[in-house]
VOGU-3710 file (C-alpha; in Angstrom, 3 decimals, decimal comma):
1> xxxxxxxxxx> 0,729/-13,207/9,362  -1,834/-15,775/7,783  -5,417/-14,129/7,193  -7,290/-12,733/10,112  -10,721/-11,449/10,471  -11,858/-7,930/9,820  -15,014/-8,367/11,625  -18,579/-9,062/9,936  -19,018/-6,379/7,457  -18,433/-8,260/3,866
11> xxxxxxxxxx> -18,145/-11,532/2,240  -15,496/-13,512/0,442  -13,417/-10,201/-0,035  -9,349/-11,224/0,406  -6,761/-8,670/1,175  -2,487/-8,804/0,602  -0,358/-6,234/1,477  2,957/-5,004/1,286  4,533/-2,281/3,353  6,746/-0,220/1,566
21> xxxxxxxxxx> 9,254/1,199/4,300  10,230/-2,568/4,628  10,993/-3,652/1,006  14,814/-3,419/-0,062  13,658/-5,498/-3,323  14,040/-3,743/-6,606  10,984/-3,550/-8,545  13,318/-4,298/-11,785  13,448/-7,182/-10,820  9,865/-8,323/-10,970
31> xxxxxxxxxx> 9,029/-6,993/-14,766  9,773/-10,694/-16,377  6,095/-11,177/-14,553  4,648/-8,080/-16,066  3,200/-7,777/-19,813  4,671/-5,586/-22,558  1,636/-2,940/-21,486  2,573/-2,644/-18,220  6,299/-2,846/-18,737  5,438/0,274/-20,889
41> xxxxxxxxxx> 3,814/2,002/-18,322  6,364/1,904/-15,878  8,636/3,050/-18,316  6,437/6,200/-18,670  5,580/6,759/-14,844  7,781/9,553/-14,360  8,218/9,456/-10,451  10,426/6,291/-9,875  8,306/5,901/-6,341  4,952/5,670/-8,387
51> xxxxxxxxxx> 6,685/3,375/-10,507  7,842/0,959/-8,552  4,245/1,044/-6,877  2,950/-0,056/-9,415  5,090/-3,204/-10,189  4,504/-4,469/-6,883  0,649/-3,595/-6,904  0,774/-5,669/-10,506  2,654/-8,537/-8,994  1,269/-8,903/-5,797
61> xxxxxxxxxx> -2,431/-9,289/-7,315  -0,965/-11,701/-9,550  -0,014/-13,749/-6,136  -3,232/-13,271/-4,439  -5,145/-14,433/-7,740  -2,938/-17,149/-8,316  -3,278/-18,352/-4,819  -7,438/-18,053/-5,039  -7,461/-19,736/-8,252  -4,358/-22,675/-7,931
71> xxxxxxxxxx> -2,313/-21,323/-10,593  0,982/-19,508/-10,960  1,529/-16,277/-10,577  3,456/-16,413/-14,148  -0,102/-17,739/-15,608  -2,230/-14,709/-14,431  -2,726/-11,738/-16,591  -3,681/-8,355/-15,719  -5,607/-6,115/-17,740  -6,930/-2,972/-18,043
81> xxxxxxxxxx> -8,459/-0,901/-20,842  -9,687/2,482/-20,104  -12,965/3,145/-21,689  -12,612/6,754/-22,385  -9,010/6,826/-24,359  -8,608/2,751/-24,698  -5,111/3,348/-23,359  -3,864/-0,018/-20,848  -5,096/1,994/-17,591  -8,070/1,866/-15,334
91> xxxxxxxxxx> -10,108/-0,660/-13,583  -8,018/-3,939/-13,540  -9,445/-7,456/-14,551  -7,495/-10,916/-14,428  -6,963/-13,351/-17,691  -5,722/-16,660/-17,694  -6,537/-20,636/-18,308  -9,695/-21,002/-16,873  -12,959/-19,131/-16,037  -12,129/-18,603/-12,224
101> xxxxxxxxxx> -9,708/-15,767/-12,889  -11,855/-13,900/-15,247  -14,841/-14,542/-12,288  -12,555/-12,769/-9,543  -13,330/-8,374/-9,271  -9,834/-7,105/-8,324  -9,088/-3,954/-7,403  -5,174/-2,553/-6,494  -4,680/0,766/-4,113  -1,038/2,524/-3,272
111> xxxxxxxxxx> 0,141/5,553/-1,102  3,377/6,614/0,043  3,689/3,459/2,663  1,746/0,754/1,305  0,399/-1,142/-1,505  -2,708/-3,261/-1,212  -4,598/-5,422/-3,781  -8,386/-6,953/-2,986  -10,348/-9,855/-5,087  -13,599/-11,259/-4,371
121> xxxxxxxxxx> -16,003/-13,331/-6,367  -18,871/-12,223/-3,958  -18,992/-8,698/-6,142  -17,632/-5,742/-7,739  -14,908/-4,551/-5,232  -12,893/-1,770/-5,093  -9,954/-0,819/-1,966  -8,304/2,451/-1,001  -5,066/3,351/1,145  -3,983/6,249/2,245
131> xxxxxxxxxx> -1,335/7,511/5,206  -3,481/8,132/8,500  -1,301/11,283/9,561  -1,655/14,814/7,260  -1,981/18,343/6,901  -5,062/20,266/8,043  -4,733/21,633/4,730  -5,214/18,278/3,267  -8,179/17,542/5,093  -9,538/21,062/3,618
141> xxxxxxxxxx> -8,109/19,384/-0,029  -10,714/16,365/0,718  -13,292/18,316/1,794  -13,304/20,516/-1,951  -13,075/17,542/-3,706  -15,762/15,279/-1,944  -17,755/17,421/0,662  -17,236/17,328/4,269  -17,196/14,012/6,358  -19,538/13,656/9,414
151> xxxxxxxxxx> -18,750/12,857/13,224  -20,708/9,221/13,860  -22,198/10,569/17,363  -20,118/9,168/20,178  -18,110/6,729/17,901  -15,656/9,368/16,634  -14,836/12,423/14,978  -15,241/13,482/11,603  -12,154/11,772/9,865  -11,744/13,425/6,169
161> xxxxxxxxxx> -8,932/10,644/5,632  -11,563/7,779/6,229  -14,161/9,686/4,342  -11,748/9,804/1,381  -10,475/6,134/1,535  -14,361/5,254/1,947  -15,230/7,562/-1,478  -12,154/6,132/-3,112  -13,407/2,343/-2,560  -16,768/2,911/-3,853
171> xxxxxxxxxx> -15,946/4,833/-6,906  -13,691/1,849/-8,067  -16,130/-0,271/-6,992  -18,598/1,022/-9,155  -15,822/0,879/-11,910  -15,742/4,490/-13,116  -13,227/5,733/-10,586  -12,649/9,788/-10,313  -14,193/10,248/-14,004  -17,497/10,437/-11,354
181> xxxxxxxxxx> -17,866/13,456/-9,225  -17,242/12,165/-6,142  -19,880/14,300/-4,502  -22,118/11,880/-5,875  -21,034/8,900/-3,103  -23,240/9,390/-0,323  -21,811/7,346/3,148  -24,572/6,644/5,242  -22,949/4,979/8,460  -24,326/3,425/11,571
191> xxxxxxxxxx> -23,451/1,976/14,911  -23,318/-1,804/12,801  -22,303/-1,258/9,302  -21,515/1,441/6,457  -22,510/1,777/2,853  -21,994/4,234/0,059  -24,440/4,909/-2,422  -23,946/5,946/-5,876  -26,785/6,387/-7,928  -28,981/4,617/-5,948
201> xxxxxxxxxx> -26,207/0,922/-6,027  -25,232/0,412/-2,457  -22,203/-0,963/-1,809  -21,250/-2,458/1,971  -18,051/-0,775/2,824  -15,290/-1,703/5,499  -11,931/-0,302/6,860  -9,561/-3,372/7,952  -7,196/-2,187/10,178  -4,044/-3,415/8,984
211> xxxxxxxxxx> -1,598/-0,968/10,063  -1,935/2,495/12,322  0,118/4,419/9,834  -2,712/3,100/6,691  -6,604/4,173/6,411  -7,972/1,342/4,238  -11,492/0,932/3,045  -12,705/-1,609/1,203  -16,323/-1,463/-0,888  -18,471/-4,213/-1,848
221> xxxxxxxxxx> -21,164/-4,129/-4,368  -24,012/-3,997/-5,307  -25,505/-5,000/-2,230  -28,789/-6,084/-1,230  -31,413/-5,718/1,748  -29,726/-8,534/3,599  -26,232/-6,755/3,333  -22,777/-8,740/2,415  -21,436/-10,360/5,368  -17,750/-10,628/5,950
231> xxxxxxxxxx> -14,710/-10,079/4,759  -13,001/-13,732/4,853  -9,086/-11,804/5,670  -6,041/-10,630/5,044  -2,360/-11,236/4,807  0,786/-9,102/5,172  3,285/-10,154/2,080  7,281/-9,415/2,348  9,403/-8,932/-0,827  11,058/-12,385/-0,786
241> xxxxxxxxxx> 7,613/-13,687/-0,909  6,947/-11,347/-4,673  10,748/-12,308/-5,586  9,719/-16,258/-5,062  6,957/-15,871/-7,792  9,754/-15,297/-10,697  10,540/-18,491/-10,402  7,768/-19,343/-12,931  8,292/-16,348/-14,949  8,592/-16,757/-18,603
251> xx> 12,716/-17,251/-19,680  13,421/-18,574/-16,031
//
């Protein structure tokens, strides 16, 4: 599927994903593309299903930035440094040859069923999945955690899935993640557009729908009076398409 529109909610925000339940490639595979950090940290990540989430969430941001920028996938570096400990987790950012890597906010989400990786150069973005079917008791989980979501009149029902992918988005966004209480994202919603606030820095948010099964929000910040404008699209990716970017890999 080539990119699509999302509507008119933000600008010069571009989307890949991969759906999980589809891929028979083995994330092994793909760690010639990674650095020695993040071949360490898959090492470490216990669950082999968060593991292997992560590879593809490295690699297929390395496509999409590759593809914005003109490079090769092989060429793009992905960092992250976490302020707190300085260990190689956290917000990512791209390095390479050139500025236009290093002027790209990226942002990578997973769940059970999907990965999905954002850039823009319009602002600091930040994306959330999560599966659209669960537990009442994980709505009751959400609402603990980050207060309870409100019904939008007529439009629908209070949706603590949305309200979560919608908190999620802004908080990485904003770049601290979950070491902010995420009580302190306030979603103000109306028949036209959304926004969360943290702190007084709006941020335009958005839920693309790629897939029934997926909630995904997408924030954009910090926005202004005369709001963000749209998202420019999206594009399903398939696991030939991550294998085809080893060709440039280092060794190969």
């Amino acid at each position: 599927m080539g990119e699509s529109g999302i509507g008119a909610e933000l600008p010069g925000v571009h989307l890949r994903w991969l759906a999980l339940d589809e891929q028979t490639l083995d994330a092994e595979r793909l760690l010639p593309l990674l650095s020695d950090e993040e071949r360490e940290r898959y090492a470490g990540t216990v669950a082999a299903s968060a593991a292997e989430r992560f590879v593809f969430g490295r690699v297929l941001l390395r496509m999409l930035a590759a593809e914005l920028t003109g490079t090769r996938a092989s060429e793009v570096r992905v960092v992250a440094c976490c302020p707190r400990c300085g260990g190689a987790h956290g917000r990512p950012r791209l390095e390479g040859r050139g500025i236009a890597l290093e002027l790209l906010s990226v942002s990578i989400a997973h769940c059970a069923g999907a990965v999905v990786v954002a850039a823009s150069s319009a602002g600091a973005v930040g994306v959330d999945v999560e599966p659209t079917l669960g537990t009442p008791e994980r709505g009751e989980r959400i609402t603990r955690i980050a207060g309870a979501p409100f019904a939008t009149g007529g439009m629908r029902p209070a949706d603590p899935v949305l309200h979560w992918t919608r908190i999620e988005a802004a908080l990485k966004a904003d770049g601290r993640g979950l070491e902010l209480d995420p009580r302190r994202v306030h979603v103000h919603e109306s028949h036209h557009a959304a926004e969360a606030r943290i702190d007084g820095v709006r941020f335009r948010l958005a839920e693309p729908q790629l897939d029934p099964a997926l909630r995904v929000s997408v924030a954009l910040g910090p926005m202004g009076d005369a709001g963000a404008g749209p998202i420019i699209g999206w594009r399903r990716e398939h696991g030939d398409a991550l294998a085809d970017s080893l060709v440039s890999a280092p060794g190969r």
